[in-house]
PDBQT receptor file of N, H, CA, C and O in Angstrom, charges set to zero:
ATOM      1  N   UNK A   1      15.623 -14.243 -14.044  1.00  0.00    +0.000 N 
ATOM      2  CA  UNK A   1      16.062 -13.308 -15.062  1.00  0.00    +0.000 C 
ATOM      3  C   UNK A   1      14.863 -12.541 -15.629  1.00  0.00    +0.000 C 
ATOM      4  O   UNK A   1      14.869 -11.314 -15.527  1.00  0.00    +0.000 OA
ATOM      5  N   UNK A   2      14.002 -13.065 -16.123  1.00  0.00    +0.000 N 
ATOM      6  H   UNK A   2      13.997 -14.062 -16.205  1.00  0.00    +0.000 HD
ATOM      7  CA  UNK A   2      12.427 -12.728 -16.359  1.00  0.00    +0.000 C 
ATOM      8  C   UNK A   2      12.099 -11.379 -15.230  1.00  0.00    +0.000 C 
ATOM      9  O   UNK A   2      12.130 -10.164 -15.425  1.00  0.00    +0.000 OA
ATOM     10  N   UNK A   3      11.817 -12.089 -14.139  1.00  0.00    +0.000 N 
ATOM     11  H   UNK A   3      11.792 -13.076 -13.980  1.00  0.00    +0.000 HD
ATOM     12  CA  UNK A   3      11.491 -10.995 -13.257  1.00  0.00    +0.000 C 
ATOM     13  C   UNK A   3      12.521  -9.889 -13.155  1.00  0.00    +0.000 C 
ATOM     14  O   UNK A   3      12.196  -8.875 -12.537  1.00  0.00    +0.000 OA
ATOM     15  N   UNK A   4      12.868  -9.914 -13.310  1.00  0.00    +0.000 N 
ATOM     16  H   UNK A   4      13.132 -10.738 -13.811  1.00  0.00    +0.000 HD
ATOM     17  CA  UNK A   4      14.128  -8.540 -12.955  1.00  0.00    +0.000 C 
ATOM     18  C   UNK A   4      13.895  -7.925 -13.884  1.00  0.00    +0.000 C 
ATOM     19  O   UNK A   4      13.868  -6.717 -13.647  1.00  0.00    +0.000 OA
ATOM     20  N   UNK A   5      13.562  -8.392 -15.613  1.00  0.00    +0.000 N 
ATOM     21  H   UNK A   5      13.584  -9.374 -15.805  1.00  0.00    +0.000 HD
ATOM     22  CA  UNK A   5      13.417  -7.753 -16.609  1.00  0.00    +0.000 C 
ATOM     23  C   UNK A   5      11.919  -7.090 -16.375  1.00  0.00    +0.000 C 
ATOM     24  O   UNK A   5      11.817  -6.024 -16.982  1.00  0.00    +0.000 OA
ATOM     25  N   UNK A   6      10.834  -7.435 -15.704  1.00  0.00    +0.000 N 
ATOM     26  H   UNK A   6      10.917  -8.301 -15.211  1.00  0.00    +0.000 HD
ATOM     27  CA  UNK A   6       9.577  -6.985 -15.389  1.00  0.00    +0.000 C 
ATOM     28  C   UNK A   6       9.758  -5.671 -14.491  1.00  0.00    +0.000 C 
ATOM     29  O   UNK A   6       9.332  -4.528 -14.657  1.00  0.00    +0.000 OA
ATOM     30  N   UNK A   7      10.782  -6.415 -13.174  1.00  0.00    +0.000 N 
ATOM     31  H   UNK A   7      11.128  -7.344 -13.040  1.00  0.00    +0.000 HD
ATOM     32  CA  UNK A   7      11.024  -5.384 -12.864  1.00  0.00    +0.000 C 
ATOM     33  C   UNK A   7      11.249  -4.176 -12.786  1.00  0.00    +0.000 C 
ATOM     34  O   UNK A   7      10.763  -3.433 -11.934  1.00  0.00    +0.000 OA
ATOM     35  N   UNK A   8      12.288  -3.735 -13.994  1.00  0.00    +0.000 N 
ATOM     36  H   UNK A   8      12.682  -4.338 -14.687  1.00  0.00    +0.000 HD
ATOM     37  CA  UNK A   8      13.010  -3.223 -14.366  1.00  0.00    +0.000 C 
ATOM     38  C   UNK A   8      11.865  -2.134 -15.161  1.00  0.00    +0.000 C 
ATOM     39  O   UNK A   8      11.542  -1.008 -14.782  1.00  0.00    +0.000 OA
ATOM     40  N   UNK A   9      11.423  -2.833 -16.295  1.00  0.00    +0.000 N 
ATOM     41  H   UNK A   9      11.686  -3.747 -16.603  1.00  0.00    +0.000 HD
ATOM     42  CA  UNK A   9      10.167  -2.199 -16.871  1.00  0.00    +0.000 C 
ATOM     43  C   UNK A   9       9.409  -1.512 -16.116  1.00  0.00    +0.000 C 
ATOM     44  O   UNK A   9       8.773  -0.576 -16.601  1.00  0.00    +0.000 OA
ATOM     45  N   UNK A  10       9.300  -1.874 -14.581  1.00  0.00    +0.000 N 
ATOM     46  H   UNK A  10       9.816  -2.634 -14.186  1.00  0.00    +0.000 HD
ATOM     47  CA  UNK A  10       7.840  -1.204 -14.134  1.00  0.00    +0.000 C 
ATOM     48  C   UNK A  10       8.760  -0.226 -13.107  1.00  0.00    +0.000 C 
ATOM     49  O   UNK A  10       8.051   0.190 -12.190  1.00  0.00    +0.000 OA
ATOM     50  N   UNK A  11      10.129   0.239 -13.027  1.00  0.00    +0.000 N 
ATOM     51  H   UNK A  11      10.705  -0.099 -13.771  1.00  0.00    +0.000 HD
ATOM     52  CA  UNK A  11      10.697   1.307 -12.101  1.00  0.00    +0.000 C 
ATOM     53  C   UNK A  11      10.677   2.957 -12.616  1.00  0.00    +0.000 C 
ATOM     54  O   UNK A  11      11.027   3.680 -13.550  1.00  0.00    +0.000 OA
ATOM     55  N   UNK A  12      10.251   2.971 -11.779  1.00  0.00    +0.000 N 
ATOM     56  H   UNK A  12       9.967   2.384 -11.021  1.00  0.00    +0.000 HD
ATOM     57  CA  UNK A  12      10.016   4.515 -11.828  1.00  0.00    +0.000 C 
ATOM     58  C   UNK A  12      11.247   5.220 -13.558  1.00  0.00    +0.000 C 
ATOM     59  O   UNK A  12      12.423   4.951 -13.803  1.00  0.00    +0.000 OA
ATOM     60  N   UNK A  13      10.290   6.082 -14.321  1.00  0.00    +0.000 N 
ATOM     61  H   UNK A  13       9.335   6.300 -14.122  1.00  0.00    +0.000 HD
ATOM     62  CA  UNK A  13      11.557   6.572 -15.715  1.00  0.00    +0.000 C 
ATOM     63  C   UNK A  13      11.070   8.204 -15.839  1.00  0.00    +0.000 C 
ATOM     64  O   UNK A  13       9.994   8.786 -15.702  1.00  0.00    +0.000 OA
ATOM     65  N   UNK A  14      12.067   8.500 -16.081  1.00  0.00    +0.000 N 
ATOM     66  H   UNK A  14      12.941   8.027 -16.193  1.00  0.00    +0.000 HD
ATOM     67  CA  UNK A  14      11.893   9.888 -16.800  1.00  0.00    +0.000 C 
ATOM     68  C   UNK A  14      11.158   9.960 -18.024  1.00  0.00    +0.000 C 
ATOM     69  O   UNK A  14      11.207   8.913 -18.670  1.00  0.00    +0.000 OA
ATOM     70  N   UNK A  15      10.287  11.166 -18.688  1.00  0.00    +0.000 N 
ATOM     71  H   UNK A  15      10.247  12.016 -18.163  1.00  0.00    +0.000 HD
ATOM     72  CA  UNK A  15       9.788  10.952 -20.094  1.00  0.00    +0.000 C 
ATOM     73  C   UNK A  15      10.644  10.818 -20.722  1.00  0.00    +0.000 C 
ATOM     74  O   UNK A  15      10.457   9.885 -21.503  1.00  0.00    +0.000 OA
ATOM     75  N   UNK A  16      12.068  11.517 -20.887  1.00  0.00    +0.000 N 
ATOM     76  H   UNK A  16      12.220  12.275 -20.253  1.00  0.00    +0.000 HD
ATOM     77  CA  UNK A  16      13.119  11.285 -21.749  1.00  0.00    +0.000 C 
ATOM     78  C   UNK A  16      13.556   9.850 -21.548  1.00  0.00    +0.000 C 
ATOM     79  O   UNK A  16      13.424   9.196 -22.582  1.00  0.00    +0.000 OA
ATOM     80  N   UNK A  17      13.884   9.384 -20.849  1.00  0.00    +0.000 N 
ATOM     81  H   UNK A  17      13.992   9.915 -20.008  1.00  0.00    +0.000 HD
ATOM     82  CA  UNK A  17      14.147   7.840 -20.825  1.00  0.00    +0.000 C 
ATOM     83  C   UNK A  17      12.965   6.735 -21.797  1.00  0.00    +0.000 C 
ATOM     84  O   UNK A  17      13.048   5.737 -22.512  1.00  0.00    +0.000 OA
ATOM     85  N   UNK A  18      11.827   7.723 -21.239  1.00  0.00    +0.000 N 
ATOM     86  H   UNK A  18      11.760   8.535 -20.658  1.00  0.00    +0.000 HD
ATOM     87  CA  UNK A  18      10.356   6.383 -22.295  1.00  0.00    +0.000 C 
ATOM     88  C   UNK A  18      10.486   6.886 -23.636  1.00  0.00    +0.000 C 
ATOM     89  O   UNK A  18      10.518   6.206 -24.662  1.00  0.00    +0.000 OA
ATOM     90  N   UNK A  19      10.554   8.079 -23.541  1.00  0.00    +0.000 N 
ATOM     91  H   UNK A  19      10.527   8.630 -22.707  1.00  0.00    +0.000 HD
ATOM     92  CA  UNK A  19      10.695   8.517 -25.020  1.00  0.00    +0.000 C 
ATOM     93  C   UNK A  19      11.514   7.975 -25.951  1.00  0.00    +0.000 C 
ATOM     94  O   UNK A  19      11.108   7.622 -27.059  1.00  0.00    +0.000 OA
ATOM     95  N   UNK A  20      13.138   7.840 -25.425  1.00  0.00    +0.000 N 
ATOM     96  H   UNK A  20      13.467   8.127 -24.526  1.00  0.00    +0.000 HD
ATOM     97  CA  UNK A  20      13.922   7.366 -26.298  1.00  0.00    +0.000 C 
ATOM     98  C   UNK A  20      14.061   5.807 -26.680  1.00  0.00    +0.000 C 
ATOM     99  O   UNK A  20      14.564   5.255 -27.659  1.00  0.00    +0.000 OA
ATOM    100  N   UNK A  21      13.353   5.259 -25.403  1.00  0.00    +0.000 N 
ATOM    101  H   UNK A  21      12.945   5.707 -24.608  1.00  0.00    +0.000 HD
ATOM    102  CA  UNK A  21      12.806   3.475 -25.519  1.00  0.00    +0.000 C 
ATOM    103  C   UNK A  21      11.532   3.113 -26.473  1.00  0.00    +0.000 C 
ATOM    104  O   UNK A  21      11.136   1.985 -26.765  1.00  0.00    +0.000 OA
ATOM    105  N   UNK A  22      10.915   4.564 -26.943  1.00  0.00    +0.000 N 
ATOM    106  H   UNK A  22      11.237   5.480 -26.705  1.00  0.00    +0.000 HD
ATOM    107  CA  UNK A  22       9.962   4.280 -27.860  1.00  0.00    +0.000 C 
ATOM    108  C   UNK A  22      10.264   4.579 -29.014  1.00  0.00    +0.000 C 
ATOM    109  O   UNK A  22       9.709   4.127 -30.015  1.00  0.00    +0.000 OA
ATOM    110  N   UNK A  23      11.503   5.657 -28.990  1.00  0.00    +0.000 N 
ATOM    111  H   UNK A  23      11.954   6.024 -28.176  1.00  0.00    +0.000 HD
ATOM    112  CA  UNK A  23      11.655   6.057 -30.774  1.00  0.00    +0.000 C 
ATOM    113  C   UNK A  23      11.433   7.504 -30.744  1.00  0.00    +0.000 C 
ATOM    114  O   UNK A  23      11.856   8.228 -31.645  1.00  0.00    +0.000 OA
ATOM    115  N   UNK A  24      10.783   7.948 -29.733  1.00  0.00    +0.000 N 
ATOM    116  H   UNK A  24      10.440   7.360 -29.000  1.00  0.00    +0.000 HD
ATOM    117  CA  UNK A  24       9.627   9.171 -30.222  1.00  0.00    +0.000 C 
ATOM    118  C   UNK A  24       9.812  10.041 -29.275  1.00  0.00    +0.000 C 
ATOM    119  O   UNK A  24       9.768   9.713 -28.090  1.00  0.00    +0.000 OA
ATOM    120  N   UNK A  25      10.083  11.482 -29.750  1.00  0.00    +0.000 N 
ATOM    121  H   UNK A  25      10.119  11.748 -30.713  1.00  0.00    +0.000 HD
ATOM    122  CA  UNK A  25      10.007  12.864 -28.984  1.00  0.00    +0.000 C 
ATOM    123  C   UNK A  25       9.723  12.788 -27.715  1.00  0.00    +0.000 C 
ATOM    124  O   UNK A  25       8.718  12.099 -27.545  1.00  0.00    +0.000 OA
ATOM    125  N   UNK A  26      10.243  13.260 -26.592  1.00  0.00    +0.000 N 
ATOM    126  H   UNK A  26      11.060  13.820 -26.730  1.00  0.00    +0.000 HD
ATOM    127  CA  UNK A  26       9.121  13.853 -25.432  1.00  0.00    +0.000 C 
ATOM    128  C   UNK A  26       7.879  14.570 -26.052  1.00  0.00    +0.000 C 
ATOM    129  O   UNK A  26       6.828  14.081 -25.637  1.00  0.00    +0.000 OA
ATOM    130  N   UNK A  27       7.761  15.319 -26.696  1.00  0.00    +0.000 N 
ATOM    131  H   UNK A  27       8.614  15.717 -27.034  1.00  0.00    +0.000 HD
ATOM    132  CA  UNK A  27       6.747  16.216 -26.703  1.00  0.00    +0.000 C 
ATOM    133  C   UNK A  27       5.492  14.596 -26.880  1.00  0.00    +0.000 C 
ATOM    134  O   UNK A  27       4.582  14.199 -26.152  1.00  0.00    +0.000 OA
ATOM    135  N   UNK A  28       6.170  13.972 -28.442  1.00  0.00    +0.000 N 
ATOM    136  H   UNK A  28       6.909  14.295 -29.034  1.00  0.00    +0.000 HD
ATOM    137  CA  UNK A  28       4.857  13.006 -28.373  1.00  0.00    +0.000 C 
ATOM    138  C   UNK A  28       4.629  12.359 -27.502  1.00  0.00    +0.000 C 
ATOM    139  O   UNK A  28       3.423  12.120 -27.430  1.00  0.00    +0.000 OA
ATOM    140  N   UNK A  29       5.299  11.850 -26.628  1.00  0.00    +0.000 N 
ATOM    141  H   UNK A  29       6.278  12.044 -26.687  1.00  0.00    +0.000 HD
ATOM    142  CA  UNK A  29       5.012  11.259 -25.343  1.00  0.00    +0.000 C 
ATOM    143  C   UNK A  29       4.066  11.969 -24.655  1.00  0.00    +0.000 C 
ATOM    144  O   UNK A  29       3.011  11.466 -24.269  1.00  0.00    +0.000 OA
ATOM    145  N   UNK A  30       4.417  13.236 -24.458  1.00  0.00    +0.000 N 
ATOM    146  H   UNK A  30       5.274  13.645 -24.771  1.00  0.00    +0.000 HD
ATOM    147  CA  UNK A  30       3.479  14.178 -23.570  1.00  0.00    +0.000 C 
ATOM    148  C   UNK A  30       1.764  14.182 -24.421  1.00  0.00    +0.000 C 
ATOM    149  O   UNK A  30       0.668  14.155 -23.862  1.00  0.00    +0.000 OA
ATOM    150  N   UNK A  31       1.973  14.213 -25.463  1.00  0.00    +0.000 N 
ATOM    151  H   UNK A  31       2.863  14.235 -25.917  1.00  0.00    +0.000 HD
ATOM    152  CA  UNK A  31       0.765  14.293 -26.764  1.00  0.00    +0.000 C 
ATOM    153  C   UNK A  31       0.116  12.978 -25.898  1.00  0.00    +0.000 C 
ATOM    154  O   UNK A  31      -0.976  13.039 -25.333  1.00  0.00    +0.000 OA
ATOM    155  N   UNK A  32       1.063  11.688 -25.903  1.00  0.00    +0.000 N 
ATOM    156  H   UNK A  32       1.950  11.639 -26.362  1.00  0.00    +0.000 HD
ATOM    157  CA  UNK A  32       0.205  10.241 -25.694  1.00  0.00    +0.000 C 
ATOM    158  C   UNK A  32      -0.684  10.753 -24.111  1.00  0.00    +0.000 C 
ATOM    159  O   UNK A  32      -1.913  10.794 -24.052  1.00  0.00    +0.000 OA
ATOM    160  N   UNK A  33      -0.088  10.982 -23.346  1.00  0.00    +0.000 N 
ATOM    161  H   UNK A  33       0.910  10.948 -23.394  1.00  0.00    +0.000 HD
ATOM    162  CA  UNK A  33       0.131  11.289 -22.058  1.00  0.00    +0.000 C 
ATOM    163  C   UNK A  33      -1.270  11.636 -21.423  1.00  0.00    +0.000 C 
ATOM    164  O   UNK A  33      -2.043  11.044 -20.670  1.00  0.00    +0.000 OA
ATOM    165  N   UNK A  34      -1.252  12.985 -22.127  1.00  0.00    +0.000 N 
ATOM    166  H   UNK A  34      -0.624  13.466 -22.739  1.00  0.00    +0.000 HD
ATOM    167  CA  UNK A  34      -2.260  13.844 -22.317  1.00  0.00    +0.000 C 
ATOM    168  C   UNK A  34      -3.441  13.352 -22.687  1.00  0.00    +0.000 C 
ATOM    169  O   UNK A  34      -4.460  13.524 -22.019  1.00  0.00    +0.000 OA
ATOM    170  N   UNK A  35      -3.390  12.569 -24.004  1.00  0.00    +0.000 N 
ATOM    171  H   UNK A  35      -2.561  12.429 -24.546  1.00  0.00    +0.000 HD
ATOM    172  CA  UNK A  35      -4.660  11.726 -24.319  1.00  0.00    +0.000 C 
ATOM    173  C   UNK A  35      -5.330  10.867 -23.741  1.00  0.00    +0.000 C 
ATOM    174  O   UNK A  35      -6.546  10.706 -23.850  1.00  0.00    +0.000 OA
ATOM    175  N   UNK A  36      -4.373  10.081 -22.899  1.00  0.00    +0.000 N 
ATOM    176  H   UNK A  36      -3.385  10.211 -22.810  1.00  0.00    +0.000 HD
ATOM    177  CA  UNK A  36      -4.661   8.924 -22.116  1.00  0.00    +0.000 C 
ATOM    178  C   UNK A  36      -4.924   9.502 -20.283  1.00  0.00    +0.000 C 
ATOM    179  O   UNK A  36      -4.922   8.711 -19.339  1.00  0.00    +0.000 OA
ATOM    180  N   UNK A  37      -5.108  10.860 -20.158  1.00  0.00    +0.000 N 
ATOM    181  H   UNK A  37      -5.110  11.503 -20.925  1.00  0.00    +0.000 HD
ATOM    182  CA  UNK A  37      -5.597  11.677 -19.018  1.00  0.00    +0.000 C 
ATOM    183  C   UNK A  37      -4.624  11.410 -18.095  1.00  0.00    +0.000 C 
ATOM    184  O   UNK A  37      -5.126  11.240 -16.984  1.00  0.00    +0.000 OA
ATOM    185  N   UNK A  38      -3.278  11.290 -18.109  1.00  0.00    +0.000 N 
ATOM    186  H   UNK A  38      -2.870  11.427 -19.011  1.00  0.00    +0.000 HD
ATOM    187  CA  UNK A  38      -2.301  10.755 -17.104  1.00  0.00    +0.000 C 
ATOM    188  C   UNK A  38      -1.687  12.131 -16.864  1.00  0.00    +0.000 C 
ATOM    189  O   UNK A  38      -1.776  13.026 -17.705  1.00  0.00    +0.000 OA
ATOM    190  N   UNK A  39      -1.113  12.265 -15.792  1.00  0.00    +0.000 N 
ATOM    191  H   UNK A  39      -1.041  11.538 -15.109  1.00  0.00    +0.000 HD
ATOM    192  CA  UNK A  39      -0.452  13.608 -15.219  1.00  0.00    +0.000 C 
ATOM    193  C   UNK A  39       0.664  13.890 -16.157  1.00  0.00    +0.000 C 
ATOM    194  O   UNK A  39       1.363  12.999 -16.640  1.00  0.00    +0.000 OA
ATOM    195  N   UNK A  40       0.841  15.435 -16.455  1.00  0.00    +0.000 N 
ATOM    196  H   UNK A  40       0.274  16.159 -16.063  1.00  0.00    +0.000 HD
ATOM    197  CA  UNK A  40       1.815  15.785 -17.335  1.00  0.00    +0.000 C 
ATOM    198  C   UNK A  40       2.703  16.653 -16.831  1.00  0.00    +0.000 C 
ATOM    199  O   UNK A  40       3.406  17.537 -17.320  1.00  0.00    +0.000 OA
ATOM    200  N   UNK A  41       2.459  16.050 -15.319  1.00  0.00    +0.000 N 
ATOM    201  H   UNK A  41       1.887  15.332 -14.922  1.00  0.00    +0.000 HD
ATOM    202  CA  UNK A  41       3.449  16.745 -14.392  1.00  0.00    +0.000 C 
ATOM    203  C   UNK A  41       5.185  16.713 -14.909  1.00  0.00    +0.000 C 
ATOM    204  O   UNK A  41       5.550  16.323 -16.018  1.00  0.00    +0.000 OA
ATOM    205  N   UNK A  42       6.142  17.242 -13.767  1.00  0.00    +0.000 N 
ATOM    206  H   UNK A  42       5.846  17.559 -12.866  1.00  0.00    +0.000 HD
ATOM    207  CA  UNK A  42       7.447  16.907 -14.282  1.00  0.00    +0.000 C 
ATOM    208  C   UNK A  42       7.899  16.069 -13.302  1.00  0.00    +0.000 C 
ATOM    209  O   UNK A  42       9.025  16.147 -12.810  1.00  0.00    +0.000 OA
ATOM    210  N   UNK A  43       6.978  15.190 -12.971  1.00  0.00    +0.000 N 
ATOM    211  H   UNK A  43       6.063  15.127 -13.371  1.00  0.00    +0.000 HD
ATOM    212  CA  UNK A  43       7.702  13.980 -11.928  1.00  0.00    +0.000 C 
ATOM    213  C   UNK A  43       7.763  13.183 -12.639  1.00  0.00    +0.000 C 
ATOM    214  O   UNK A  43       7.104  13.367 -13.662  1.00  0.00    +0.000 OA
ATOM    215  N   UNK A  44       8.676  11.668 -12.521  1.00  0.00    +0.000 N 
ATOM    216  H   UNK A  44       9.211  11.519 -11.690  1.00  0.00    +0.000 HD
ATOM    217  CA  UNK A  44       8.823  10.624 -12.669  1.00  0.00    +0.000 C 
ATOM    218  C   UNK A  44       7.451   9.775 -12.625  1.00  0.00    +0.000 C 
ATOM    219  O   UNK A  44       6.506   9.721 -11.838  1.00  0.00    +0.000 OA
ATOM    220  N   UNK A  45       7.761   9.180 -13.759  1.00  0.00    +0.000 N 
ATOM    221  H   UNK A  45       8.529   9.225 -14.399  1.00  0.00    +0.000 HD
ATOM    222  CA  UNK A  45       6.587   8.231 -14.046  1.00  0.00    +0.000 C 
ATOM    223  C   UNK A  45       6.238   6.946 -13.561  1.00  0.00    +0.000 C 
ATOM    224  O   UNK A  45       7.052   6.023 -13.541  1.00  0.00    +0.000 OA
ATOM    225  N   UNK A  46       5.481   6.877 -13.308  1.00  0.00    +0.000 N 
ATOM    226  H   UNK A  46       4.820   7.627 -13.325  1.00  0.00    +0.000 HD
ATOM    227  CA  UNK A  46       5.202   6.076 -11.738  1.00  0.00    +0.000 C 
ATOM    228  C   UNK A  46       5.004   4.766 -12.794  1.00  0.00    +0.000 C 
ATOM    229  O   UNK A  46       5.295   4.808 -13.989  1.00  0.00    +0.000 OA
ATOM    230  N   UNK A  47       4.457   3.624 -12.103  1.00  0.00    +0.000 N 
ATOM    231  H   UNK A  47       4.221   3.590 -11.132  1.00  0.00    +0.000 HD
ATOM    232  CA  UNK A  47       4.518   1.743 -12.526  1.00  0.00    +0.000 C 
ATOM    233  C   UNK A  47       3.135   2.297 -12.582  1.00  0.00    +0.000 C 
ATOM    234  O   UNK A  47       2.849   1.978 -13.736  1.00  0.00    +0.000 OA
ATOM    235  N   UNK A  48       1.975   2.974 -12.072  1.00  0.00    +0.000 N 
ATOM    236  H   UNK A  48       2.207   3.234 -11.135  1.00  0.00    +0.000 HD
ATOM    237  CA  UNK A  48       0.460   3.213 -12.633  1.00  0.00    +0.000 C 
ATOM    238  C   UNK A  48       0.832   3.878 -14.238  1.00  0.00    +0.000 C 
ATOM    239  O   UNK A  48       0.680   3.176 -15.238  1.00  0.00    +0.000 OA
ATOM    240  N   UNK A  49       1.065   4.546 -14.279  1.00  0.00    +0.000 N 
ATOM    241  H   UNK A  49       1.188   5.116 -13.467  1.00  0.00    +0.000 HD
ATOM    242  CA  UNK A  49       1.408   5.878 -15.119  1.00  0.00    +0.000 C 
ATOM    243  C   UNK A  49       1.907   4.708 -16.656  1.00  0.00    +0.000 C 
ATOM    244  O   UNK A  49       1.447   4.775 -17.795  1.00  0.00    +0.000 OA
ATOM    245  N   UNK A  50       2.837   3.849 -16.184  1.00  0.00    +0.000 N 
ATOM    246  H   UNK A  50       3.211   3.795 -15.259  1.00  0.00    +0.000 HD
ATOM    247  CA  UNK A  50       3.794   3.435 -17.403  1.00  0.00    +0.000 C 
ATOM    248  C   UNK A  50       2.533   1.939 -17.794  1.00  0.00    +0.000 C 
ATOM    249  O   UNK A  50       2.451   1.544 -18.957  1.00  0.00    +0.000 OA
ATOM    250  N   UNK A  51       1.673   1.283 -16.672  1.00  0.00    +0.000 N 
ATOM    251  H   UNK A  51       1.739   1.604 -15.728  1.00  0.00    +0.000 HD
ATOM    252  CA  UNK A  51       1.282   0.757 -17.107  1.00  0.00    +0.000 C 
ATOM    253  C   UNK A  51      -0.073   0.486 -17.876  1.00  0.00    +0.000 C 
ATOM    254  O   UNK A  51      -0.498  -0.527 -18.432  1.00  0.00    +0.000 OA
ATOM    255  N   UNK A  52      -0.578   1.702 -17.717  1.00  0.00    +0.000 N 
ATOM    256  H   UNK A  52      -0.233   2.525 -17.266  1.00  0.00    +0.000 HD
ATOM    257  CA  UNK A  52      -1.449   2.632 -18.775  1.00  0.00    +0.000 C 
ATOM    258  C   UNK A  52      -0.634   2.738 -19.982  1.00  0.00    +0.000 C 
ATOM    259  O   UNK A  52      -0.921   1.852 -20.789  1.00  0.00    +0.000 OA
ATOM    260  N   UNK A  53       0.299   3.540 -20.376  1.00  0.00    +0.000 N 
ATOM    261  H   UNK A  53       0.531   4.259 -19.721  1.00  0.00    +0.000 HD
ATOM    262  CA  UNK A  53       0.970   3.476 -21.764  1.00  0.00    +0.000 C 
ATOM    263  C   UNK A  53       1.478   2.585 -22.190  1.00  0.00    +0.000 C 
ATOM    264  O   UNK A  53       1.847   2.703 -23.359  1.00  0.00    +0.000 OA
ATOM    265  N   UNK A  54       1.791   1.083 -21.387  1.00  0.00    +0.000 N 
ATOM    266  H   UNK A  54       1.491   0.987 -20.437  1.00  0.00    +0.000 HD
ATOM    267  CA  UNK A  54       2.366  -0.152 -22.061  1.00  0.00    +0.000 C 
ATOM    268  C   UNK A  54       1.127  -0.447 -22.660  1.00  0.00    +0.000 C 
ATOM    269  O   UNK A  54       1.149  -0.604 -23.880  1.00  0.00    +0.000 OA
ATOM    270  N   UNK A  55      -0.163  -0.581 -21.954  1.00  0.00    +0.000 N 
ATOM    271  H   UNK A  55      -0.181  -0.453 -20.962  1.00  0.00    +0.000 HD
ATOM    272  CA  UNK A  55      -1.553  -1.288 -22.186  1.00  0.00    +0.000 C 
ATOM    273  C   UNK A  55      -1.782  -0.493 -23.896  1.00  0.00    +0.000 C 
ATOM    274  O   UNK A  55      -2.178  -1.103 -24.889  1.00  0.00    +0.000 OA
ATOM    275  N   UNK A  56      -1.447   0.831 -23.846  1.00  0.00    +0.000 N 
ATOM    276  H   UNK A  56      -1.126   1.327 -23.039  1.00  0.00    +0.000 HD
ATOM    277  CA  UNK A  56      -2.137   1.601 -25.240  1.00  0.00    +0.000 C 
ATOM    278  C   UNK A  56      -0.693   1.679 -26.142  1.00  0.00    +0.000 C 
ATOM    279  O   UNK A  56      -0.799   2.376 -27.151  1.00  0.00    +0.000 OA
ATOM    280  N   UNK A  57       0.266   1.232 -25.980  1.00  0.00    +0.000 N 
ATOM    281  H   UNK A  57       0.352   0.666 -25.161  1.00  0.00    +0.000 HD
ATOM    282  CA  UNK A  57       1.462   1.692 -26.776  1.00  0.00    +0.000 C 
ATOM    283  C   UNK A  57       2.378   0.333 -26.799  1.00  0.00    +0.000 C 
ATOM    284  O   UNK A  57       3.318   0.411 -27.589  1.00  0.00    +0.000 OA
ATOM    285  N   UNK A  58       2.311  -0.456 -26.334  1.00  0.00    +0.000 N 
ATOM    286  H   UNK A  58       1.547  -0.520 -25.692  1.00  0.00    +0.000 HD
ATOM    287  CA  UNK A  58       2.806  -1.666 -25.970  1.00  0.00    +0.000 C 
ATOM    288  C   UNK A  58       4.224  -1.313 -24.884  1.00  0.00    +0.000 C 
ATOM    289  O   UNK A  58       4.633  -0.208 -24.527  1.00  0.00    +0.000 OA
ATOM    290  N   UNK A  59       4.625  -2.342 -24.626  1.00  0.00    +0.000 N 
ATOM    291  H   UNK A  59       4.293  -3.239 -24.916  1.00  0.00    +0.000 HD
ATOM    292  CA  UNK A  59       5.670  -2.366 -23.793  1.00  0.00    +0.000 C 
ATOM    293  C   UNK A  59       7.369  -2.321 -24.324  1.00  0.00    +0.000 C 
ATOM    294  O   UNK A  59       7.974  -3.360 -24.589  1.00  0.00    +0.000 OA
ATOM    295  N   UNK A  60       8.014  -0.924 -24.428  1.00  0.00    +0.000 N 
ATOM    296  H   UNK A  60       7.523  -0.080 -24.213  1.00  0.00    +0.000 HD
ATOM    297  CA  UNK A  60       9.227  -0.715 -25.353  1.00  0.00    +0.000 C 
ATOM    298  C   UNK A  60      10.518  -1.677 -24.668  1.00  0.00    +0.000 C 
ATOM    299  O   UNK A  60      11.634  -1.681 -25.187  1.00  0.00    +0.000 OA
ATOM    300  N   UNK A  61      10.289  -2.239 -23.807  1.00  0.00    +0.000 N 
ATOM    301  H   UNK A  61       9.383  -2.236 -23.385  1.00  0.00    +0.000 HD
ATOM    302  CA  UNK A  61      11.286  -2.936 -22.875  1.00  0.00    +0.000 C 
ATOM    303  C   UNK A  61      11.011  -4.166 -23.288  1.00  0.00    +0.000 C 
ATOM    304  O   UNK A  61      12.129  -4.653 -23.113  1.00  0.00    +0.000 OA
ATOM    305  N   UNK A  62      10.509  -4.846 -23.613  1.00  0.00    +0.000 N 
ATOM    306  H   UNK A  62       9.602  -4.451 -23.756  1.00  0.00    +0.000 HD
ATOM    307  CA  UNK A  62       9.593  -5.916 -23.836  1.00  0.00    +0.000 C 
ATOM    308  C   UNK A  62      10.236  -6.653 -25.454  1.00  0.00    +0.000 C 
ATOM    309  O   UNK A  62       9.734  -6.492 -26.566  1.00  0.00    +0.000 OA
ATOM    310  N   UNK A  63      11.481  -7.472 -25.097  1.00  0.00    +0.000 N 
ATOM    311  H   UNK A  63      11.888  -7.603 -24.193  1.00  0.00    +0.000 HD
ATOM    312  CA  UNK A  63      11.373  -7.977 -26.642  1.00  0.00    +0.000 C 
ATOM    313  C   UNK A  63      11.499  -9.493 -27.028  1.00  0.00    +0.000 C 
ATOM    314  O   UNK A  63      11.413  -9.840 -28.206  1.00  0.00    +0.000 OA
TER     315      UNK A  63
C-alpha cells in the first residue's frame, strides 16, 4: 500500500494538478519552478522535476 502511494507521488503531473495539491496558484508554482532552475516548459513534470520541489517544498501527497 505504501509503495503505490510513493508511486503514485513520483508519476508524471501537470502544474495544475501540483498546484492544487499544494494550495497554491500555477503561476506560484512556476515562481517556485523558476527559482529552483527547473524547466518551465509546458510538459509534464517529470519524478526529477517533482523530486527537486518535494526536497524544497515538502511532499503535498505525503500525509
Amino acid at each position: 500500500m505504501q509503495t503505490q502511494a510513493l508511486t503514485d507521488a513520483f508519476a508524471p503531473k501537470t502544474r495544475k494538478e501540483l498546484a492544487a495539491a499544494y494550495g497554491i496558484s500555477t503561476k506560484t508554482l512556476y515562481r517556485w519552478m523558476k527559482k529552483l532552475g527547473l524547466p518551465t516548459d509546458r510538459r509534464l513534470l517529470t519524478e526529477k522535476c517533482l523530486r527537486v520541489l518535494y526536497k524544497e517544498h515538502g511532499n503535498p501527497y505525503h500525509k
